[in-house]
N, C-alpha and C positions, 0 to 999 in steps of 0.2 A: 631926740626921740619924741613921738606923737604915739597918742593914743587913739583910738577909733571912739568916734559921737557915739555912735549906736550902742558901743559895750564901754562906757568910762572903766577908767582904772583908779580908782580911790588915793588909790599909794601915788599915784602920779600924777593925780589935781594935788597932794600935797607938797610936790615937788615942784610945783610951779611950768610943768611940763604941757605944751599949749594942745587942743583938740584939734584933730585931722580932721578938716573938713569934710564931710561923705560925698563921694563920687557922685558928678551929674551928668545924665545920658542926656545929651539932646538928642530929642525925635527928629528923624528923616520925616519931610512930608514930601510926597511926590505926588502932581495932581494925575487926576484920572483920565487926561488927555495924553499925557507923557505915557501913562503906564498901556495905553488903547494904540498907540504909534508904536508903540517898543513891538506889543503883541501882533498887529499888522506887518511891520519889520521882518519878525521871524517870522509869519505865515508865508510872506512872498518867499523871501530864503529859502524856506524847506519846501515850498513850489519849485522851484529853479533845480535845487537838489534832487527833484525829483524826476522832471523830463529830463525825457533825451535832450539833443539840441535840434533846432527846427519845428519841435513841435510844443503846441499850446496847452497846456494841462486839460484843456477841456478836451481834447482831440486825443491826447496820450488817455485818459481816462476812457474814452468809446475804446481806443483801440486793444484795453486790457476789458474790456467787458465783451469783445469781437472776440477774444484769444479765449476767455474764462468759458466764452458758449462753445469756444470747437473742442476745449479741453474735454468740457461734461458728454459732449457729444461722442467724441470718440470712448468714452470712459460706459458708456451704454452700448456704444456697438461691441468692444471686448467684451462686455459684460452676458450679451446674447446670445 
């Protein structure tokens, strides 16, 4: 039987009963080059997830701002 450092037990230092050491966290250090490749990592990912195939995210990007202009366009000809 142990007791806890942080809250002794009177009755149990009398009983010659030894102190449980208090728990140690060692810190994760991760440097900030690891943590800037992890973030680069997912950016390309969620690029890839995002085109179609064949086409370059800069290209897939014109061709949703070519759709976004005929969308608004036909959306004012109903509108008139």
């Amino acid at each position: 039987m142990t007791y806890n450092k942080a809250n002794p037990n009177r009755q149990a230092r009398r009983l010659g009963i030894k102190p449980e050491e208090p728990k140690r966290e060692e810190k994760k250090t991760v440097s900030k080059a690891a943590v800037l490749s992890q973030k680069a990592k997912q950016a390309r990912e969620a690029q890839k997830r995002i085109t179609p195939p064949g086409m370059t995210y800069g290209e897939y990007m014109e061709y949703l701002k070519d759709k976004r202009q005929q969308l608004e366009e036909k959306k004012k000809n109903i509108q008139e």
